[in-house]
N, C-alpha and C positions, 0 to 999 in steps of 0.2 A: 531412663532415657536410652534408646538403642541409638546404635552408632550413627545413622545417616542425620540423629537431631543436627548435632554440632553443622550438618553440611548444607541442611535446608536452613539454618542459623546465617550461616556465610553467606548462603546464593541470597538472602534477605535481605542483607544488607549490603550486599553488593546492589542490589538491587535500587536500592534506597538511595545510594553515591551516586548510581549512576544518572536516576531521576531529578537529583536537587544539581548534578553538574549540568543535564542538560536544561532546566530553568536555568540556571545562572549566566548560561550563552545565549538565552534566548530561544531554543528550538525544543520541537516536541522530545520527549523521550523515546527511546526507542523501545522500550518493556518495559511493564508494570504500570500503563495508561488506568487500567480500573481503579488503582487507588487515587487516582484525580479524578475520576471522573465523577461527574455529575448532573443532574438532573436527565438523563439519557438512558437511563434503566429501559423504556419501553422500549426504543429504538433498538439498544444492543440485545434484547428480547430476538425482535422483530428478524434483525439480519444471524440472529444466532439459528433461529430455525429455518431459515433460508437455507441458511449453510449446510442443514441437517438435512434438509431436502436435495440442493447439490449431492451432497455425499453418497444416497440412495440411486443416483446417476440423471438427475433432473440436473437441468441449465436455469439460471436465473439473473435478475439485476435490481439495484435500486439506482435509482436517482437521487441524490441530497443537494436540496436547494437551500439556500441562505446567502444572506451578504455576509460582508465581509465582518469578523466580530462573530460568526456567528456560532463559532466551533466545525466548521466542515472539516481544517485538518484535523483535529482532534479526531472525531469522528470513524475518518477517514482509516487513519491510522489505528484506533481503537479496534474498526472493522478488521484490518487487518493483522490485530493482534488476534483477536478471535477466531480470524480463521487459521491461521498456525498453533493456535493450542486445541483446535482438532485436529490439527495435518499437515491442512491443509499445505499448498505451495501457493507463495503469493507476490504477486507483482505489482509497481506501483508507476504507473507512466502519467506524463506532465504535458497536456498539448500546450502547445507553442508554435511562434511565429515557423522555428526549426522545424518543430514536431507537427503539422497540422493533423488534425483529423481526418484530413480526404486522404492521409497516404499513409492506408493499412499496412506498408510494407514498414513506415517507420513506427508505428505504434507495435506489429510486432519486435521487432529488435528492441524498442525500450522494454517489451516483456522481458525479454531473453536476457536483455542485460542486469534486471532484477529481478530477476528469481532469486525467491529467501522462502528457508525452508525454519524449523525452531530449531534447527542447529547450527546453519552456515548460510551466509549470502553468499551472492553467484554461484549458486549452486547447479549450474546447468551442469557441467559435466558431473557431479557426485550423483544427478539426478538418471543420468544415463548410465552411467557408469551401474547405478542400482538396480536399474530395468536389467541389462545386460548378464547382470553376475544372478540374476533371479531367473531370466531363462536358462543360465548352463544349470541351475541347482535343479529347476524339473526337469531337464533334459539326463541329469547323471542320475535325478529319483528315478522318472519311468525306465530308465534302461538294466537300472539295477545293480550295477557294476560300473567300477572305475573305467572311464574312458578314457583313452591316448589323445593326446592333445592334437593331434588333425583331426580325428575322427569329431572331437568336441565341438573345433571351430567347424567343421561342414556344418554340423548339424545345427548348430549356433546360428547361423547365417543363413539359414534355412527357416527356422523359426524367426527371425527376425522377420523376413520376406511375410511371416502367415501372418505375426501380429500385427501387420502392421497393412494386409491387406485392403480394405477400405478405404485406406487410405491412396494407397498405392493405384487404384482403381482410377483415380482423379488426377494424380501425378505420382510419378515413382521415385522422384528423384530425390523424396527424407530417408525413403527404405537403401539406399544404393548409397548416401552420404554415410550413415550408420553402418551397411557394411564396411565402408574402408574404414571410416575411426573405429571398429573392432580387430579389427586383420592388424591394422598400424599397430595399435595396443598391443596386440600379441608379439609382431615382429618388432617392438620396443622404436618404431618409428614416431619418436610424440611427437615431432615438427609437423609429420603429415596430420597425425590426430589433432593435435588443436586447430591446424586448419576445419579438419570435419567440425570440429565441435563450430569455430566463428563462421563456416560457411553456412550451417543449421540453425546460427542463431543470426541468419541476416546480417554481417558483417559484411562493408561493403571492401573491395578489395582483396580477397582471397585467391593465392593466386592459382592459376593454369595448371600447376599442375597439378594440384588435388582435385580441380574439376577432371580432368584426364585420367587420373588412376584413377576415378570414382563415376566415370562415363556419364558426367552431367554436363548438360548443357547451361551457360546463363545462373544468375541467379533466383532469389528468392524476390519477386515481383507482387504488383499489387492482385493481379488475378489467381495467386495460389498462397499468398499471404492468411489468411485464416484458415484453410486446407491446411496447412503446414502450422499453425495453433493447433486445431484440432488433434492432430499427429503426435502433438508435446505434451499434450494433456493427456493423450492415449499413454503418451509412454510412462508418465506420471503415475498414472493410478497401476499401471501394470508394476511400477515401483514400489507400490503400496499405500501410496499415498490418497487421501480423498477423491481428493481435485485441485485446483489451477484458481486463485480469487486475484482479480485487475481491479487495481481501483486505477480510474481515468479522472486525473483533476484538470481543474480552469481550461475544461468545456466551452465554457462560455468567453474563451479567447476566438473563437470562430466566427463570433458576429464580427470584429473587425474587416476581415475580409471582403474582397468582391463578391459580388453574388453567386457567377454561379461555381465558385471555390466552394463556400458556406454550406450552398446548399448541395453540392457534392460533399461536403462531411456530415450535413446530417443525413445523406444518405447512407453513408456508413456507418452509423449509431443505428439509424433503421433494418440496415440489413444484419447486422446483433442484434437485435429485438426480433426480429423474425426467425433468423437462426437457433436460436434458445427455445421461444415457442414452439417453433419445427421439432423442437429434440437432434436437431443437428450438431449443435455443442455441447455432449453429457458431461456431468463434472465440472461443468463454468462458471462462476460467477462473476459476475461485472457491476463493480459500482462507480457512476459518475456524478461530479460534482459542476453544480453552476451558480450563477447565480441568479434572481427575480428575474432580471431582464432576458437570460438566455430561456427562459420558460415562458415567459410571456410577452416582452417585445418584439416590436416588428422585422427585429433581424435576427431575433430568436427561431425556435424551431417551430412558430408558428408560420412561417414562411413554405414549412413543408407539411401541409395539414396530417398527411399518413404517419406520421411520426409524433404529430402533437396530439394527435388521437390515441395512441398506444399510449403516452406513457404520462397526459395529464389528469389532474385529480378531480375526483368527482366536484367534492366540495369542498370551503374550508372555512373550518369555524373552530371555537372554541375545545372543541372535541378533536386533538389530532389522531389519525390514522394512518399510520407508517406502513401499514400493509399495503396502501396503494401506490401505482409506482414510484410516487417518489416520497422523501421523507420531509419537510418540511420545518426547519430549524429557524428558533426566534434568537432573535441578538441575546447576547448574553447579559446578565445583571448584576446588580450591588449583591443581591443574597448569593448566589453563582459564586461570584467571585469571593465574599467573606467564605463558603465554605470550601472552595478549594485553597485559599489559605490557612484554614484550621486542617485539613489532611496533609498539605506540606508540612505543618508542625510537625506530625506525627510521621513524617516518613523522615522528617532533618533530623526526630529524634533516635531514628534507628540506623539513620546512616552518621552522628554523627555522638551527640550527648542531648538528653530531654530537655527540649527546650522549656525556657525560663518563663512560664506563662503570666509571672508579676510581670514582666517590663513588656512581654509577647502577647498580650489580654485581647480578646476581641472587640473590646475598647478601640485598645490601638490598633488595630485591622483596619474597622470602619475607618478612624480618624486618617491614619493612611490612604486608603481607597479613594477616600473623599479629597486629599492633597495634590495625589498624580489628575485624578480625573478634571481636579480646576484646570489644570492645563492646559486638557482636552475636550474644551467645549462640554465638560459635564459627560462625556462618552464613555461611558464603564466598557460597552462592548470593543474599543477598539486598544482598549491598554492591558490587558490580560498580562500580555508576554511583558510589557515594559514593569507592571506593576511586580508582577514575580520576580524579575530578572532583580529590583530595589529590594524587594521582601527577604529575597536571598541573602542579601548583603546584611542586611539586618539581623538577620538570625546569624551569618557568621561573625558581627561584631561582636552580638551578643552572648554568644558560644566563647569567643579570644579575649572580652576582656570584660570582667566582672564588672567595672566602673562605668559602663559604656550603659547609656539613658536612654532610649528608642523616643521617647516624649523630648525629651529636651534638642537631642544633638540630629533627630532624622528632620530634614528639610527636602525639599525636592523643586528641582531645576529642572530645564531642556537643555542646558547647557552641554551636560557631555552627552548625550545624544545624538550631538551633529553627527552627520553621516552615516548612522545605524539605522535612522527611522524609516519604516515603510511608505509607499506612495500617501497608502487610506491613515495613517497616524500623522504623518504631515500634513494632509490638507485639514485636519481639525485642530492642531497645535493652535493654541493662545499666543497670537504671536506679542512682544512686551517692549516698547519703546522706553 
């Protein structure tokens, strides 16, 4: 056994604590989603070679449709597990009533404010900071010799301005915000530096006088809002990194609105669909989530025919096809869920002692499954997270105390529930006079 066993041993089962602590709150885990998952083998296929086409400097997206139950966060998050164990950098924004769709200025900023790379979240400045120290390192290779540190920063500030021409072409003012958070850096000014950094990442409130020493006018607005995407993901990969992957969920909060809100945000899903086609965003991926009715109701994106043409599916039947733009996810089930209960075993067993599979039997699984679900209307796809959050508990009784019967003493109520349940687990709860 060479030395690093012992340490991939650890990061295991660290692993493993952290997957059975976040069931037991209820929420997805944050790493090591493949060992849950399930039945999704073709999908994470599908978005894995996407990503490999990103990487090559192609733009892309899918669409993941399903109700609710039907695993889109999972999914979601899975995808974006995937794209940081190649690299990538990845971001995770939430439209809302706050966040609409039609205002690309704020779906950038919820980029900026999530960026997670496989080492660190909020990683915007480590992400710059990485560009930065990778142009002085060509700039001290081609010259050959050690440079004096004015001579560095010129020419540092200079390369900046070329990498980032393109861009600069359309507006100059991310090349001009980047010089001063480098100049600050050096002259150990970090007040003014994190201003650069929250003025770049659409902060609103930044004040006057970092726009002043950085000769910008105004800020980061809806008509240079993707402009200035573009610019981040340039600097990204100039970092070394792939690309930039956005998952965009509950999409389908946009049909509440007035119309011509709505249909001003599906014009902005449009003009990212065009964009990407164009080859105008290399390095991008984008996946949004909806549900049935935002794909095919009338307040859906069928309202804006140019957009319901790009991105709905030929057909759909018994054969899915995830290659087309969007993926297509059925509710989840009794066998679904009995087996991602027998992989929980097996990760409680490594985060914790092997569990006891006489009192833990898939016996008791089904019988289980089948207890929560009377509750709920017979609905497997809507108690996943409730069912696990109980299953948890089970396996810790059973782990603390040798006498403890899973048959005899597990019962299940809605009782403590009150106040945890979601909108869609509420409206199917059995209610009990």
């Amino acid at each position: 056994m060479n030395m690093s066993d012992p340490d991939r041993i650890g990061d295991r089962k660290l692993e493993s604590m952290n997957i059975i602590n976040a069931l037991r709150r209820g929420t997805v885990p944050g790493s090591g989603l493949e060992r849950i998952s399930v039945g999704l083998d073709v999908e994470e296929e599908v978005i894995s070679k996407q990503l490999d086409f990103v990487t090559r400097g192609g733009g892309d997206l899918k669409f993941i449709r399903g109700d609710y139950g039907s695993g889109k966060t999972f999914l979601v998050a899975r995808a974006l597990e995937i794209a940081r164990e190649k690299g990538f950098v990845t971001a995770h924004v939430v439209i809302s009533s706050t966040s609409p769709l039609h205002k690309i200025r704020g779906i950038y900023q919820q980029i900026c404010a999530t960026l997670r790379t496989r080492e660190e979240e909020h990683a915007q400045k480590s992400i710059i900071d990485s560009w930065l120290f990778g142009i002085e390192e060509r700039i001290m290779t081609v010259s050959g010799s050690v440079l004096e540190d004015e001579a560095l920063e010129k020419a540092t500030l200079k390369e900046i301005e070329t990498a980032l021409a393109g861009i600069s072409e359309m507006n100059t003012s991310l090349a001009a915000a980047l010089r001063t958070y480098y100049r600050a850096n050096n002259s150990g000014d970090f007040q003014l530096a994190q201003s650069a950094i929250g003025w770049i990442c659409g902060e609103p409130n930044v004040g006057r006088d970092f726009k002043q020493k950085a000769g910008i006018r105004g800020d980061i607005d809806e008509s240079v809002a993707l402009i200035f995407l573009r610019g981040l993901t340039s600097i990204m990969t100039g970092a070394g990194y792939p690309g930039l992957a956005v998952a965009v969920d509950e999409v389908e909060t946009t049909q509440a609105l007035p119309r011509n809100t709505r249909e001003k945000g599906y014009n902005t899903l449009r003009q990212i669909v065009d964009s990407l086609d164009r080859g105008e965003m290399p390095h991008s991926y984008f996946l949004f989530t909806g549900t049935p009715a935002f794909f095919e109701g009338p307040r859906g994106i069928r309202s804006l025919p140019s957009l319901f043409d790009r991105i709905s599916v030929v057909q759909k039947d018994d054969f899915r096809n995830p290659r087309q733009p969007q993926i297509i996810l059925n509710k989840f089930d009794i066998k679904k869920l009995e087996q991602v209960a027998l992989k929980v075993c097996d990760i409680y067993g490594e985060a914790y002692t092997e569990v006891d599979r006489s009192r833990i039997s898939h016996r008791f699984i089904r019988a289980m499954i089948q207890k929560v679900t009377t509750k709920f209307g017979g609905r497997v796809d809507v108690i996943p997270r409730i069912f696990l959050k109980e299953f948890i508990d089970v396996l810790d009784k059973c782990e603390l105390y040798e006498d403890y019967d899973p048959w005899a003493s597990y019962h299940f109520d809605t009782g403590h529930l009150k106040g945890e349940l979601r909108e869609e687990e509420e409206a199917v709860m059995v209610v009990e006079f």
